[in-house]
N, C-alpha and C positions, 0 to 999 in steps of 0.2 A: 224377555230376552234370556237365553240359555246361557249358563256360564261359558259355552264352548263360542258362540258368538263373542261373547264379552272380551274373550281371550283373544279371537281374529279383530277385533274391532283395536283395541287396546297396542296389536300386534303390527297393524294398519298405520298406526298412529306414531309406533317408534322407526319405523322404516321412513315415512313421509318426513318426518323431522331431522332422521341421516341425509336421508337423500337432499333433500333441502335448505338442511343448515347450512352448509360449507357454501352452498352458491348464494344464497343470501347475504351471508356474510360479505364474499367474493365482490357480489353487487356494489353493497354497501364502499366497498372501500379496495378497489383494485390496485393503490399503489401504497397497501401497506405491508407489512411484514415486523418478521423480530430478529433484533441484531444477532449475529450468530457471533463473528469473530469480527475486533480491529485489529489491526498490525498495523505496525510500524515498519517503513519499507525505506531503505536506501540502496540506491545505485551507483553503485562504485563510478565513479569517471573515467572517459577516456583522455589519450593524450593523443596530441598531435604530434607531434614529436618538437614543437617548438621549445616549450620547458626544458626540454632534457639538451637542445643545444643551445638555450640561453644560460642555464645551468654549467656547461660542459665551459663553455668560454668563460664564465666569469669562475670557474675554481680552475679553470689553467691560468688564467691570471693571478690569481691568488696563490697559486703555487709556484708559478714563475718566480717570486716575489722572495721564495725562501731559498737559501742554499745557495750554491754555485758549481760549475761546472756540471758532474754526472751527478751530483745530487740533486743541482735545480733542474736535469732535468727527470730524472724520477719525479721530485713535488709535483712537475708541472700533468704529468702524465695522471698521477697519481690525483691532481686536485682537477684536472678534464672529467673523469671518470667517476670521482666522489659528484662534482658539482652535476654531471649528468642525470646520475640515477639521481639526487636531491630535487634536480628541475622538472624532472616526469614526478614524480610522486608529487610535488608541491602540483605541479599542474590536473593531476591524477583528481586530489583531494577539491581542488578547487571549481573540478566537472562534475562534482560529487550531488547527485539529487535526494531527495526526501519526500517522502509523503506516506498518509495512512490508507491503506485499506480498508473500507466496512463491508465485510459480506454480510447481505441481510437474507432471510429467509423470506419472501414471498408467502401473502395470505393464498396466492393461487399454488404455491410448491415450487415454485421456481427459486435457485435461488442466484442472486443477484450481488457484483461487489461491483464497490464504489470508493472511486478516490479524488484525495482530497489535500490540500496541501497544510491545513492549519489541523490540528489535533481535534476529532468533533467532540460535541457534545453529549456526544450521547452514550452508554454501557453497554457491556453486551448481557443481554437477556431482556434490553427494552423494547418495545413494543413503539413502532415507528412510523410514519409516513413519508414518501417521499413528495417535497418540493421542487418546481422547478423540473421536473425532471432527472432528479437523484442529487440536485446541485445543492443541494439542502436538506436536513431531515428535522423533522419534528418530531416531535414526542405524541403519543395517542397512551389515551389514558382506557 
């Protein structure tokens, strides 16, 4: 064998093992990947507008309450309109959701995010599988 074969053969042998590693791998394990990023994700709530006139009536009540004459009724105007915005925002915060994101990177290159309502388990930069169908992740050593 000539050195220059030695070299094509050799040369042979590191392409077949590019070309082949990643799909093997791929084989091996098509619902893995590495965690890239989790976040922490809230969404502001909406209102109905129910809060804000459950709100409105009980601070004209409450403002009816103070004063007399042209003062009671400024309070009264005064605590419609405090208790209004107070009942949308209370109602606001209380539509309010939460959950994490994991975007994971795919062993095939895809990448993929998954959410989740409890904080997972897992870091970013681990090396993962998905359960279930993404409802779940494991750790892959």
């Amino acid at each position: 064998m000539t050195l220059r074969s030695s070299y094509r053969l050799a040369l042979g042998a590191i392409v077949v093992s590019l070309v082949t590693g990643p799909a093997f791998a791929q084989a091996q394990c098509q619902d893995c990947g590495q965690v890239q990023k989790i976040t922490y994700v809230e969404e502001k709530g909406s209102s109905s507008g129910v809060g804000a006139v459950a709100g409105g009536v009980l601070g004209g009540v409450l403002g009816h309450q103070i004063g007399g004459g042209t003062g009671r009724t400024v309070a009264t105007v005064a605590g419609a309109a405090g208790g209004a915005y107070v009942g949308n925002k209370v109602e606001q915060n209380r539509n309010t959701k939460s959950h994490w994101a994991v975007t994971i990177r795919m062993d095939s290159g895809a990448t993929r995010t998954f959410t989740y309502t409890n904080q997972p388990a897992v870091k970013e930069g681990e090396r993962v599988k998905l359960v279930d169908g993404g409802r779940r992740l494991a750790l892959v050593n």
